[in-house]
N, C-alpha and C positions, 0 to 999 in steps of 0.2 A: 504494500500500500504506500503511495506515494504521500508524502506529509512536505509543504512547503512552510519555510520560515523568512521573512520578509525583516533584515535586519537593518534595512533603510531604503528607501527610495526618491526618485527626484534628482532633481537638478545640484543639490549640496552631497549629495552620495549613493550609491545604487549596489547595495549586497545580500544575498537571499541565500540559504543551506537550505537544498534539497535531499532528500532521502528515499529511498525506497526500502529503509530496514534495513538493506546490511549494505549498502556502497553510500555513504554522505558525500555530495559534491557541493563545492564552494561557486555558485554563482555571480561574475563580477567580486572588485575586492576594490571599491571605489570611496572608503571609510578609513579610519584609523583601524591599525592593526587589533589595538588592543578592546577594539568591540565586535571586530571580527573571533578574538579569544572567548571573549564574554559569547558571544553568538552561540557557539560550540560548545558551554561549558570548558572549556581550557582543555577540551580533548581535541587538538588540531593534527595529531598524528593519527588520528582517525579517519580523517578525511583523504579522500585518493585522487582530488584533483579539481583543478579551479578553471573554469571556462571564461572568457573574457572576450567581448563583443567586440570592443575596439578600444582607441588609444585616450578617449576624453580623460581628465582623470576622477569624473564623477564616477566612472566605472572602474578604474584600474589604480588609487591612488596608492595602495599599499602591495602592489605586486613585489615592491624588492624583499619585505617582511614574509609575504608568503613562501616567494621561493627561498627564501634563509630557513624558511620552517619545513622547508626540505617536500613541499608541496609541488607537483610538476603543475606552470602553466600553462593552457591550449588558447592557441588564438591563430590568426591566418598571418602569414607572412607578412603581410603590409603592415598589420598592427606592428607584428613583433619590430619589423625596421624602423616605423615610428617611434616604441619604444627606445629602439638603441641600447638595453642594454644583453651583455654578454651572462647566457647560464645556461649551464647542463640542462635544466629542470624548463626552460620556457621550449615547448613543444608546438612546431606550427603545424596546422593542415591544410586542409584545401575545401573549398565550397565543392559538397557531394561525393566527398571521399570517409565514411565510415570509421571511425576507430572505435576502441572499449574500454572501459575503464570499469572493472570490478563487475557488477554486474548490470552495467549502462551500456548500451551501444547507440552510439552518438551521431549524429549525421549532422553535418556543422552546411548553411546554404548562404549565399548570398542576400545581403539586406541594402537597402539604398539608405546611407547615411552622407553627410558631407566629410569625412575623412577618407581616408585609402583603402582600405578592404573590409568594411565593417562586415560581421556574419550574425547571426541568429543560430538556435541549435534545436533539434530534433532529437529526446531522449526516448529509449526506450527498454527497458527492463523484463527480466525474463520470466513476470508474472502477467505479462501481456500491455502493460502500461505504457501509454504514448502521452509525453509530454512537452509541449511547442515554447519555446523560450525567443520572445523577439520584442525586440527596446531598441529604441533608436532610430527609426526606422517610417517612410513616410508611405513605405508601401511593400505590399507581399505578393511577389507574382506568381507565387508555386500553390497548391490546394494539398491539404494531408487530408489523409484517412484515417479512420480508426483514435483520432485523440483522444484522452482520456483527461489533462490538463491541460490549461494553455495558460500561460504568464504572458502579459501580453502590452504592452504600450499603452497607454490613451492620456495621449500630452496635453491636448488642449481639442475645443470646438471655434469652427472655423467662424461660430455664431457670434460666438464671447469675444475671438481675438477680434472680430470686424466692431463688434460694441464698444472695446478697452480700444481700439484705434481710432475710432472717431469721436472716443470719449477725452483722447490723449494722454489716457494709463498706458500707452503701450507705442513705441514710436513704429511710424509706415514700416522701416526698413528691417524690422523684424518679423512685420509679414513674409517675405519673399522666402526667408532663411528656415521657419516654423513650417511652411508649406513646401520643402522639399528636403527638410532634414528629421521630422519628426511627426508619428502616427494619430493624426486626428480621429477622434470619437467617429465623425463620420466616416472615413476610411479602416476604424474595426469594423463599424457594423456590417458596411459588403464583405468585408473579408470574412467575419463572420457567417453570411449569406451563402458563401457559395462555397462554403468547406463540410466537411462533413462532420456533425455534432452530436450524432447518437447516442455516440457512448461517453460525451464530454461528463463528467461529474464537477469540476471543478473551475470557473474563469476567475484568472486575475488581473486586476486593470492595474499597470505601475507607470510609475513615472510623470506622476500628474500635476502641472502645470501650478504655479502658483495663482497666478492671477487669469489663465486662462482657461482654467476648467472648472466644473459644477461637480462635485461628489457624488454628492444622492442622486444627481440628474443622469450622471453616466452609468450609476449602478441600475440604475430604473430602468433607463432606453437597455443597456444591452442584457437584463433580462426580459423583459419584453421580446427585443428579438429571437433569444435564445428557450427563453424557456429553462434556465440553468442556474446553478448557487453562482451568484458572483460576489468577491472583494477585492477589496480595495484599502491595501494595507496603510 
């Protein structure tokens, strides 16, 4: 059984421990290290590896802490050269190339972010659990089947940024940047729409917006769509 813990999200830091019972993996590490410890109970040698989207360091601020804790990181090639730095332990892959990691077999795809090779990951465990991990991201152009979880973006409504911009909470030129680097509410809900959610038991909306998104309004709209438990850590 897949258990998700949300040990921050947003724009000031992005880290979540997933489980499926016996493989814990470390989702982004975009926090101080020492609440990433706290996260885990201070069992960090239990954990068998850290997925990282890409190079913001909302997402990755304590990568040098993790790989010193002798934690191997995953991320695509671009990241890691963003990164720059040198370790045994930081491991790259490839959009649609499979690896494993305990009992996770992982499918890392392609996401549209404004950096160099941003990914999202596809987990799946060998009690039949499928879970969709994608942040950052202004659009998904692949369909899964069979998910069981999805951890999922929803930054802002394109309703709210147009209100805070003509309101002058919100300057123009961060329209153009929100709208091709980051997953609006209304671009979950098609996404939503045209994947397959049978056997979804669990959505999670992250990464939400300080001034440009509505809480209750997005937990409402995409159960409504769905039909599904959703939060919103």
């Amino acid at each position: 059984m897949i258990e998700i813990t949300t040990l921050a999200t947003g724009s000031k830091g992005n880290c979540y421990r997933i489980t499926d019972g016996h493989t814990p993996l470390l989702l982004e590490c975009g926090i101080n290290y020492r609440e990433i410890q706290k996260g885990f109970e201070f069992r960090m040698s239990e954990v068998a590896g850290c997925l990282i989207t890409h190079e913001h360091k909302d997402h990755c601020k304590s990568i040098k802490d993790v790989l010193k804790a002798g934690i191997n990181c995953y991320m695509s090639g671009g990241t890691a050269q963003e990164l720059n730095i040198q370790h045994h332990r930081i491991k790259t892959v490839r959009a649609k190339e499979q690896l494993q990691i305990g009992t996770w077999m992982i499918l890392p795809f392609d996401v549209q972010h404004d950096v160099s090779e941003p990914m999202g990951f596809l987990l799946a465990n060998t009690a039949g659990e499928r879970l969709l991990f994608a942040t950052d991201t202004y659009y998904i152009k692949y369909k899964f089947k069979g998910l069981t979880h999805l951890m999922l973006e929803a930054n802002f409504s394109e309703k709210i940024l147009e209100e805070n911009i003509l309101a002058g909470r919100v300057p123009q030129v961060m329209r153009k940047r929100l709208l091709r680097s980051h997953f609006s509410i209304e671009n979950v809900k098609e996404f939503l729409k045209v994947n397959d959610l049978s056997k979804v038991q669990e959505i999670w909306l992250l990464h939400l917006s300080d001034t440009n998104s509505n809480e209750e309004l997005f937990k409402r709209e995409i159960q409504q769509v769905t039909g599904k438990l959703v939060f919103i850590p």
